[in-house]
NUZATOR-845209 format. One line per 5 residues: number of its first residue (from 1); for each residue x, y, z of C-alpha. Coordinates in nm, 4 decimals, m for minus. Last residue first. Example, Ala and Ser with C-alpha at 12.3 -4.5 7.8 and 13.67 -1.06 7.14 Angstrom:
REM residues 2
2> 1.3670 m0.1060 0.7140  1.2300 m0.4500 0.7800
***
This chain:
REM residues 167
167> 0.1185 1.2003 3.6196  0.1538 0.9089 3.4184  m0.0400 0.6093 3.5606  0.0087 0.3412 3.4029  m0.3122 0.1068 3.3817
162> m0.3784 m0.2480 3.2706  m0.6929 m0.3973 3.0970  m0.7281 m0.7654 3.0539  m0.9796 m0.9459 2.7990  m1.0932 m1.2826 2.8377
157> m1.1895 m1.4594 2.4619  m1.4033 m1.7532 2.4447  m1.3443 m1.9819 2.1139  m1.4578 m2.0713 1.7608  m1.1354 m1.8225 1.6417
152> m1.2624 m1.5179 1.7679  m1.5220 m1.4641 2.0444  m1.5474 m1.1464 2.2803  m1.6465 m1.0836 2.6845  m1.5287 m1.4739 2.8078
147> m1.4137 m1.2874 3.1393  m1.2730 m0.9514 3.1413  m0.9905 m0.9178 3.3985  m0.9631 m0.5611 3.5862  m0.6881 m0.3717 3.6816
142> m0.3785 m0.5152 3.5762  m0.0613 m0.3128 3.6519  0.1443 m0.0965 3.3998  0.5205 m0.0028 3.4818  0.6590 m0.0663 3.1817
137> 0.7753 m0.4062 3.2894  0.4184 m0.4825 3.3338  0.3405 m0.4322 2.9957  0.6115 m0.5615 2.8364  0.4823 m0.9460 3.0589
132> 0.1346 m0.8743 2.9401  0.2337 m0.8457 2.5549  0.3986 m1.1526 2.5952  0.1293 m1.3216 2.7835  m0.1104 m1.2605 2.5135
127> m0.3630 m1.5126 2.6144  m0.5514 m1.2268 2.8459  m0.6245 m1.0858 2.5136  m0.4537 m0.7159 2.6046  m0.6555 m0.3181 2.6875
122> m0.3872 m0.1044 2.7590  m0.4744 0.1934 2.9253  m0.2637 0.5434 3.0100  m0.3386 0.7570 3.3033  m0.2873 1.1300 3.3761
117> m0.2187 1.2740 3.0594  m0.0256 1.5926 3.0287  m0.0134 1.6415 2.6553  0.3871 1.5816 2.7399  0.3218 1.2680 2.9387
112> 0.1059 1.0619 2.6731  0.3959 1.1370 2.4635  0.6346 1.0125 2.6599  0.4194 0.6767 2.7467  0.3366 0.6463 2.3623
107> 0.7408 0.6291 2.3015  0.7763 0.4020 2.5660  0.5355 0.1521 2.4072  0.6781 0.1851 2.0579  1.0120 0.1001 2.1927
102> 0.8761 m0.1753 2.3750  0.7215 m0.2915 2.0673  1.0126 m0.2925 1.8619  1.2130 m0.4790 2.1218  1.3006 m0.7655 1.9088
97> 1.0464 m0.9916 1.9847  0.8576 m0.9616 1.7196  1.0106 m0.9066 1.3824  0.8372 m1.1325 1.0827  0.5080 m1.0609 1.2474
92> 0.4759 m0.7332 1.1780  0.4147 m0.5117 1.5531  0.1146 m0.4096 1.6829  0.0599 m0.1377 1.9158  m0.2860 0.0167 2.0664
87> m0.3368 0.3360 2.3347  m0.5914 0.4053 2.5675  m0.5919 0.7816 2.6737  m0.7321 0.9336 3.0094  m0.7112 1.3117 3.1125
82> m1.0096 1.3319 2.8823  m1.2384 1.0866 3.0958  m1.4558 1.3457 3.2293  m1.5585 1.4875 2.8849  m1.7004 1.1371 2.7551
77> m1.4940 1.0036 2.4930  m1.3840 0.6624 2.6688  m1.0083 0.5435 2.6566  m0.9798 0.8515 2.4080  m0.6929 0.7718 2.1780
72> m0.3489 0.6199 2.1259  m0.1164 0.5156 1.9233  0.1387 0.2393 1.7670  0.3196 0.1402 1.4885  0.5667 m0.1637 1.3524
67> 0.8110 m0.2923 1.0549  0.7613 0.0353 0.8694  1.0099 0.0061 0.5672  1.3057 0.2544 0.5513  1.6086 0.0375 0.6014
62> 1.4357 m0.0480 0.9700  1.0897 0.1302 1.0769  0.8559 0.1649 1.3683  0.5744 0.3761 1.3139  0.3925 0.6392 1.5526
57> 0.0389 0.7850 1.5453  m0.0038 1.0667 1.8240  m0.3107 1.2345 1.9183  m0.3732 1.6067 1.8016  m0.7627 1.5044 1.8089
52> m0.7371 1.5542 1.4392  m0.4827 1.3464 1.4159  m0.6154 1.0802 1.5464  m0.9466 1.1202 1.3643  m0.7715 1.1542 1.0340
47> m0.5831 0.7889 1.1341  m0.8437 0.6267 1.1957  m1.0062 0.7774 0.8527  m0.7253 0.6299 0.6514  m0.7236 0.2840 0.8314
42> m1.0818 0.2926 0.7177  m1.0079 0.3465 0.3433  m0.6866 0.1806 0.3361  m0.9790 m0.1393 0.4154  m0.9851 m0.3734 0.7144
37> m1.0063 m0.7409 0.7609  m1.2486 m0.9068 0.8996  m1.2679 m1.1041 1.2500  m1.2127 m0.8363 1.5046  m1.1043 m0.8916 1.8632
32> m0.7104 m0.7487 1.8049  m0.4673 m0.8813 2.0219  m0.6709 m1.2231 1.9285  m0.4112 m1.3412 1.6530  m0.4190 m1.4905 1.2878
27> m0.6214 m1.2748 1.0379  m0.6684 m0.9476 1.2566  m0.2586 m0.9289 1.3054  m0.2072 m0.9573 0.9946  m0.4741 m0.7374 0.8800
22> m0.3247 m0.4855 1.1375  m0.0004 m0.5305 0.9934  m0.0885 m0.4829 0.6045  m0.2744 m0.1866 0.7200  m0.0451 m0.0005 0.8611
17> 0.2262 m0.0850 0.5595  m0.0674 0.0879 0.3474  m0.0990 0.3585 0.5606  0.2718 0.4633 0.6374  0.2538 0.7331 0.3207
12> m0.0308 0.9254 0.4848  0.2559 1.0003 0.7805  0.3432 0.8023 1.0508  0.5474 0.9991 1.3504  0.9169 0.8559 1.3990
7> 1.0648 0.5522 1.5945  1.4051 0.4228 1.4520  1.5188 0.0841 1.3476  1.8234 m0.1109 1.4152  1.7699 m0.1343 1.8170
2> 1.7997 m0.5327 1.8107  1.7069 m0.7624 2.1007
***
């Protein structure tokens, strides 16, 4: 595990290397159930309605090139929920396994902590046992098991949420 890159906030500028990782990710895993790619167009309003909800977006980056992000939003947007956030990370292909995705991880658990969140959700492809296994490091547990709920890839997909509670 390497710790040669540094965690900051995304800007507008991180977009496009955003988007090149989630189409990755879209195009040849299931941590994301979605079959098309997206556009800079919709990666540019997810990341409007983040920030407009004062949630964080966070990207990974070595020698100046984002190699990773991560963030989180309203696990459900009814008002009852709002002490609960679900949060996404994907890191490029090319450097998994390095700790990136911890990092991003922990970062998403402090800030979930300082707007005073109570739980955090992680919704994983119940294939993904590496993501799983950072997960419960973290401090997450499973709390439910989705069976056969999407379809990528001509097969049945299970879907596994785990919970941290923060506060």
């Amino acid at each position: 595990m390497t710790t040669d890159f540094e965690i900051r906030d995304a800007g507008p500028r991180d977009l496009p290397a955003i988007l090149e990782i989630y189409n990755e990710v879209i195009a040849t895993t299931t941590a994301v159930y979605c079959e098309d790619p997206v556009t800079l167009a919709d990666r540019e309003q997810w990341y409007a309605g983040r920030i407009a909800q004062n949630y964080p977006v966070v990207v990974a980056c070595r020698n100046g090139e984002c190699i990773g992000f991560g963030s989180f939003g309203d696990f459900r947007a009814w008002p009852c929920y709002r002490h609960t956030v679900e949060h996404s990370v994907h890191v490029r292909a090319d450097a998994r396994g390095r700790g990136i995705g911890r990092a991003l991880v922990e970062t998403l658990i402090a800030r979930a902590e300082a707007m005073k969140k109570h739980v955090l959700i992680a919704g994983i492809d119940a294939q993904n046992e590496a993501s799983l296994a950072l997960h419960s490091r973290l401090g997450f547990v499973e709390v439910a098991h989705f069976y056969e709920v999407g379809r990528k890839f001509d097969r049945w997909l299970d879907l596994v949420f785990m919970q941290r509670t923060i506060t």
